[in-house]
N, C-alpha and C positions, 0 to 999 in steps of 0.2 A: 279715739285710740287708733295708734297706724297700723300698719300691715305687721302679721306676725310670721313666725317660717314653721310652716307647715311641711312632713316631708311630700306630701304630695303639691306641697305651692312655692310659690314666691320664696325668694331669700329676703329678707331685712338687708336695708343701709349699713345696721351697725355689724352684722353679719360678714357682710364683704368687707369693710374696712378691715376686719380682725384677720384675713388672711394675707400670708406674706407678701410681700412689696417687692417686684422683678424688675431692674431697670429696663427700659423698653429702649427696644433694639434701636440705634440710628438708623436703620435701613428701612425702619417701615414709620421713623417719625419726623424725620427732616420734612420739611416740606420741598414742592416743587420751586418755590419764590427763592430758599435757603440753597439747594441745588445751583439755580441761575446763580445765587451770590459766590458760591462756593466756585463755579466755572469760572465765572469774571476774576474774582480772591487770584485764580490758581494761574489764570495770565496776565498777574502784573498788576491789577487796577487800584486804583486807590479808593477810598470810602465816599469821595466826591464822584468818582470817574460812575462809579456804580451807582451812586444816584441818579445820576444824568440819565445813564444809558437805558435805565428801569424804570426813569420816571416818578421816581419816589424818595420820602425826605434822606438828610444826610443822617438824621436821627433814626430815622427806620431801619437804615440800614447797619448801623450801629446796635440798634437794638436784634436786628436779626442776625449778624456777628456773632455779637455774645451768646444768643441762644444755640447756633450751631457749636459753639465752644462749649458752653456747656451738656446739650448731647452728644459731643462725641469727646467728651471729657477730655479738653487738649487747652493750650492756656495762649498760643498763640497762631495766626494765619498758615504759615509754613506747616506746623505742626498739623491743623485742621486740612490743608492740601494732600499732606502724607499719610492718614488718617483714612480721607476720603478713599482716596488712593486705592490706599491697600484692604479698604474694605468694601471695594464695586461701588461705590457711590458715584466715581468718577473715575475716568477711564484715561489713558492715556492722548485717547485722541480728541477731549476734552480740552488736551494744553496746545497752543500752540507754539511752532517755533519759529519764533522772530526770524527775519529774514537777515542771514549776513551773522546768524548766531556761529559762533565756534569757527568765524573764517578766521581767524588768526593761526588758526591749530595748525601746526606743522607735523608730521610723525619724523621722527628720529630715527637714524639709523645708523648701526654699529656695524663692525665688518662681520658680522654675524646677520645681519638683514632686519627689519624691521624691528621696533621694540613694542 
């Protein structure tokens, strides 16, 4: 016969099962591997590029894709980027910026002075 719940013992399996069900926070279940994917995701790389550079399959990484999609409940890369983002998982200076990014940008100006 298994373990029973006593109040000065053990809880039962079936005991714990019966209490509500919390989704668990991204912040404490992504892993560190999901992390490096997420940094790499968030400058550009492709699902090949990140195999390469981690050393691990194209399907791995695929498979660990969808798993950070699914904890942080988002249905595509960009969205998982802004996600992170905006909830400390990743930082700004996580991204980096291409060199020569935004050289075309001009600022405009009216006879009123800059816009």
């Amino acid at each position: 016969m298994g373990p029973t719940h006593h109040s000065d013992g053990p809880t039962t399996h079936h005991h714990l099962k019966a209490l509500p069900h919390r989704p668990a926070d991204p912040r404490y279940t992504v892993t560190r591997r999901q992390l490096d994917i997420l940094r790499l995701i968030a400058n550009g790389n492709t699902t090949t590029a990140i195999a390469r550079r981690l050393g691990i399959s194209y399907n791995t990484v695929t498979s660990q894709v969808a798993s950070i999609h699914r904890k942080l409940r988002v249905s595509d890369r960009a969205q998982a980027v802004a996600v992170a983002l905006r909830m400390g998982l990743l930082d700004m200076g996580d991204v980096l910026v291409p060199d020569g990014a935004n050289s075309s940008y001009r600022t405009h100006t009216t006879s009123e002075g800059a816009l």
